[in-house]
C-alpha positions in Angstrom: 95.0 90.3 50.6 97.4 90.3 53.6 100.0 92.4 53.9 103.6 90.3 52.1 106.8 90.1 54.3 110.0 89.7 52.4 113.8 89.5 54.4 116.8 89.2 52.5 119.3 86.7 54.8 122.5 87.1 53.1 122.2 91.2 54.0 121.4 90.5 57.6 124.0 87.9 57.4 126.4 90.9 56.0 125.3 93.4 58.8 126.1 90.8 61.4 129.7 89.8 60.1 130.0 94.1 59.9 128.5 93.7 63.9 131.0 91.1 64.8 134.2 93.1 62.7 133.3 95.9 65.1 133.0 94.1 68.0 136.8 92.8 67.5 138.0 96.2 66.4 136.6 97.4 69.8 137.7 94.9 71.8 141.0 95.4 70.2 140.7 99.3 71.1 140.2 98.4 74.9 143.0 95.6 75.1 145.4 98.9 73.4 144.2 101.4 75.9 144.6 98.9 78.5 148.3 98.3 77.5 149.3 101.8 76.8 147.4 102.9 80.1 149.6 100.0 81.9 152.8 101.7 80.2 152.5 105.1 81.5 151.1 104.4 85.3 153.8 106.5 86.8 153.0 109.6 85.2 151.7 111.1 88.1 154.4 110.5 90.4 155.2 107.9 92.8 155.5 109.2 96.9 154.7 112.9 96.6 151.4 115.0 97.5 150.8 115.3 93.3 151.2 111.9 93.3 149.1 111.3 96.4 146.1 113.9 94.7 145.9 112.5 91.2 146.4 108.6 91.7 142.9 107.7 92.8 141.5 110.2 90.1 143.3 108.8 87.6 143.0 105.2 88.5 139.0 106.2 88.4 139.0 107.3 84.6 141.2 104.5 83.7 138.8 102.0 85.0 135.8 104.3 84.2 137.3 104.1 80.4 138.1 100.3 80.4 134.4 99.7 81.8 132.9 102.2 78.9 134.7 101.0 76.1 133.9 97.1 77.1 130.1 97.6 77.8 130.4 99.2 73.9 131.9 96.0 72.9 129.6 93.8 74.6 126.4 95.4 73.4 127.6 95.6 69.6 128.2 91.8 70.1 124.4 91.9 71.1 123.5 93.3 68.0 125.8 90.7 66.5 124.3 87.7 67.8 120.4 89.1 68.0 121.2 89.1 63.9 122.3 85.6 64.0 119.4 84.6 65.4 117.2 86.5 63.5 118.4 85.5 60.4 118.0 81.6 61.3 114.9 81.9 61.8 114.3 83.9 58.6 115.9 81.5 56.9 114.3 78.7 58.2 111.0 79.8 57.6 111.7 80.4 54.0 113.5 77.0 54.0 111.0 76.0 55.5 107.8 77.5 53.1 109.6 76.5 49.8 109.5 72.5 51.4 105.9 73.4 52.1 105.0 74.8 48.5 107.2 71.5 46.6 105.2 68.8 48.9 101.8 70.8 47.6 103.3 71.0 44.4 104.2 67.2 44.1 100.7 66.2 45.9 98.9 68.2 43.0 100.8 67.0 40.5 102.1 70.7 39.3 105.9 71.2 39.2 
């Protein structure tokens, strides 16, 4: 006897709303950083040689942060959608079995 595969949908279904909650809390996370980073720009100073050292370095991280903290966003959105997809087709082919199994059923006579 072959070996029997069993998926429950309505966990995979839970695991991708849990994907999709931590995609917004993420994207929310970079929109934040984004806004506070905006808010304190001039830390560094604005015409001298500090200024002058520590702009393009912090510009860097900022940007380098941003960039990190999207790419995490977009990939758990991956996750997100690959168990979307997964589960549709789970639950089609259960859907579609169980119509398979009823049209035997009602050919046969056997309810």
């Amino acid at each position: 006897m072959g070996d029997v595969f069993s998926a429950d949908v309505s966990r995979i279904r839970q695991w991708q709303n849990l994907m999709r909650d931590i995609t917004d809390i993420t994207d929310s996370a970079v929109r934040d950083f984004e806004a506070e980073a905006r808010s304190c720009l001039d830390w560094v100073g604005r015409d001298d040689s500090m200024a002058e050292d520590l702009r393009p370095r912090d510009q860097k991280e900022r940007k380098d942060t941003t960039e990190t903290g999207t790419s995490l966003m977009q990939a758990i959105a991956g996750i997100s959608t690959a168990l979307r997809v997964n589960g549709n087709v789970i639950q089609g082919a259960q859907s579609n079995a169980s119509e398979a199994i009823n049209d035997e059923s009602s050919k046969s006579g056997k309810r």
